[in-house]
N, C-alpha and C positions, 0 to 999 in steps of 0.2 A: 530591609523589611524583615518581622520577623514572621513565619509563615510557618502553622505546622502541618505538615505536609499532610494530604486528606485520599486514605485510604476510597473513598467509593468513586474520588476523580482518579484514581490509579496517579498520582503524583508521586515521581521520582525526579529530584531537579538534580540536574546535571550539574558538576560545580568544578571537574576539571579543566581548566587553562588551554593545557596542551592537546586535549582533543577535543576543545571549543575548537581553538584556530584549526585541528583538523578538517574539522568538518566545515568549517567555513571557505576554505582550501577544496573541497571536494565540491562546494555549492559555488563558487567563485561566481558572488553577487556583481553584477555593476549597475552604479547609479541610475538608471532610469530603468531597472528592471521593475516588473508587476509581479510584487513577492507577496503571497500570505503566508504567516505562521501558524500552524494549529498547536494549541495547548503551550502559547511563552513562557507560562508560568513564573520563574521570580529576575526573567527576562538573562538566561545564560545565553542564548543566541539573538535576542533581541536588540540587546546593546550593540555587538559587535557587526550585527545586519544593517543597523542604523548609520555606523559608523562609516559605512560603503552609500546604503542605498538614499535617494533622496525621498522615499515613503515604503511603508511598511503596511498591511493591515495583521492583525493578528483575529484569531479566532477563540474567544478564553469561555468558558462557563465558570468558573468560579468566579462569586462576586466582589471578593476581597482584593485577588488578583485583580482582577477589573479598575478595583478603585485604586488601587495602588499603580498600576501602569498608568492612569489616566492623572493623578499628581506628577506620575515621573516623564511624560514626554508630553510636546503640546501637540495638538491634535490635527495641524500641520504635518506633522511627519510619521505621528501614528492615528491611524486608524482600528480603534477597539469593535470588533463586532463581541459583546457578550451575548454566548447562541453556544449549541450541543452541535459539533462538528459533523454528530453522526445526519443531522438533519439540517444543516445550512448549504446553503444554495451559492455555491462556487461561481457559477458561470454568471453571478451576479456582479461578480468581481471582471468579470472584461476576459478579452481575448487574452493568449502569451502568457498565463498565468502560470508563474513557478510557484510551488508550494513545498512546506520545510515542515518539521518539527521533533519533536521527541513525543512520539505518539503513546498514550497511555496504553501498557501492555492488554487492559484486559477489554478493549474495545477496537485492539488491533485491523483485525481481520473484516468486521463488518464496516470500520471506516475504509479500508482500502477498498472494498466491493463498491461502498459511498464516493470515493472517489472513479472508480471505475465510468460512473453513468457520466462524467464532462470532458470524453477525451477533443472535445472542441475546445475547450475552454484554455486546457493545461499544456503547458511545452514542456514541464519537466516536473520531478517531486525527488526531495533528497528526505528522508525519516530516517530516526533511531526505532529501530525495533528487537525486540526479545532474539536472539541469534537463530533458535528454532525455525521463529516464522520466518526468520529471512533465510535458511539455508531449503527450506520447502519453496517459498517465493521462485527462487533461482536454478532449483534441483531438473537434472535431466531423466528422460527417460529412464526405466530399468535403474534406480538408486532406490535406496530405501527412502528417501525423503520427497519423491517426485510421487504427487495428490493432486486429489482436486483443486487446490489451491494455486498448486506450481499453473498447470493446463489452462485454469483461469484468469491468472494474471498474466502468463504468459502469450493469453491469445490478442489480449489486450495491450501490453507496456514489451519493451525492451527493457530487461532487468539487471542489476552489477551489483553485486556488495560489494562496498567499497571498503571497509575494514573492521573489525572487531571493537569491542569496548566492553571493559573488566566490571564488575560489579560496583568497587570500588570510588568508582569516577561522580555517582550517584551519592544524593541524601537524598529517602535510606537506600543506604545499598540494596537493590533487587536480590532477589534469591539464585540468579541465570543469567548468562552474559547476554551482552547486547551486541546490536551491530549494524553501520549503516547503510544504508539501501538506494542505488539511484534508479528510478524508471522516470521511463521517458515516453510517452502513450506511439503506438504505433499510427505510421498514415493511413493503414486499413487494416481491419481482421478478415480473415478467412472465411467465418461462418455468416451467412446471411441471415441466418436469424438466431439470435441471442438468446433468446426464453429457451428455443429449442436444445441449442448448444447445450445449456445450462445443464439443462434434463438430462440432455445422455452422459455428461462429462459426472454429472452428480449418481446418476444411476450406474455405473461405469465400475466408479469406486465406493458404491455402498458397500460391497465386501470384496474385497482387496484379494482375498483367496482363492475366489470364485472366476470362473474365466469367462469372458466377453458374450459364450454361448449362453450363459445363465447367467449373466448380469443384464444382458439387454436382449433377452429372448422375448421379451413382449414388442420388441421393435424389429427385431431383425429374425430372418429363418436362414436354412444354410444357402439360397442360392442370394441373398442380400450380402452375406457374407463374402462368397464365391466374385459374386459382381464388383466387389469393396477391394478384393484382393487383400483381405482379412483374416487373419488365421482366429478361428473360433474358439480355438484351446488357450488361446492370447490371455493374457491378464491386462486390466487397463493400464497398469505401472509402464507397463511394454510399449502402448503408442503412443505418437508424437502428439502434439497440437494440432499437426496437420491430418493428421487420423483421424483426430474426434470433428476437426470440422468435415472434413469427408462424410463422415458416418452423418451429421448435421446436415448437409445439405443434398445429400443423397435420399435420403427421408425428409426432408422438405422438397424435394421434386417429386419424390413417390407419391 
């Protein structure tokens, strides 16, 4: 197919070989798995998922990709939802669900948060993503890449990057390496309530410079703190996920 790649779907297709079968190696499909793909595109993991699995769904918005997957496989083995990944409905797709893709860099982040809201649904997610996000995704305490993001996925998923990928490997080549990511949703989170979590972990690291006492001094005063066994001069970089649910459900009992 001839496809020119469409900058506002953020398409980058993958077209090296040997870190296909990487990554195929790191997702190790078998046949009666319940796999969706987000974003196949000119089908570089599609083929070789097919080649294992006995059905596939994929999730495309592009309409060209659409029609062109639907001449190249019968509809027996692939399943096309054309649908914006950022708003289709996962747990439509059944229990056990693994999910795969090379995720368009510049809708990264809000589709992960999107995948966030089915950890019933999902057993596992392997994606290619921009290195950045995935080295914040995975980053611990006290690093310069551990955010709001890390604390968030981390309350949620068991996280691993599994390996690097060069710019290279891509038509067009990205401007930033890439690299693949496996989470796995956890059997429970810590915080009992989510919105709230949210709040403080988002209020937390609104400024990064700022320490715990003036980032969250409209929730907590020194003896909140004192009770928390919280040092107030703290930075949020500084505590764990188990911190910020503490600080979460400490202030949902108050």
């Amino acid at each position: 197919m001839s496809h020119k790649p469409r900058k506002r779907f953020g398409q980058n297709f993958l077209k090296d070989d040997a870190i296909i079968a990487r990554i195929i190696d790191a997702i190790r499909p078998m046949p009666s798995d319940r796999m969706a793909e987000i974003g196949p595109g000119l089908g570089a993991l599609t083929v070789p998922l097919l080649s294992i699995l006995d059905h596939l769904d994929v999730i495309e918005i592009d309409r060209d990709i659409v029609a062109h997957l639907s001449e190249r496989f019968p509809e027996n083995r692939l399943t096309i939802h054309q649908a914006d990944a950022l708003k289709f409905d996962f747990s439509s797709l059944g229990k056990n669900l693994r999910v795969v893709g090379n995720l368009p860099y510049n809708i990264s982040t809000p589709l992960l948060f999107h995948l966030s809201e089915f950890p019933d649904s999902i057993r596992d997610m392997h994606f290619m993503l921009q290195k950045e996000v995935v080295d914040r995704m995975v980053a611990e305490p006290s690093t310069p890449d551990y955010g709001r993001l890390s604390v968030m996925l981390q309350h949620r998923f068991d996280m691993e990057k599994c390996f690097e990928v060069p710019p290279e490997c891509f038509n067009p080549a990205p401007k930033v390496d890439s690299a693949i990511v496996r989470m796995v949703p956890l059997e429970s989170v810590e915080a009992a309530d989510e919105a709230l979590f949210s709040k403080i972990v988002a209020a937390a690291f609104s400024q990064r410079r700022k320490t715990l006492r003036n980032t969250l001094r409209d929730r907590l005063d020194a003896e909140d703190f004192e009770a928390l066994s919280i040092d107030p001069q703290a930075r949020a970089e500084t505590l764990s996920v188990s911190d910020f649910a503490r600080i979460s459900n400490y202030l949902g009992e108050k």
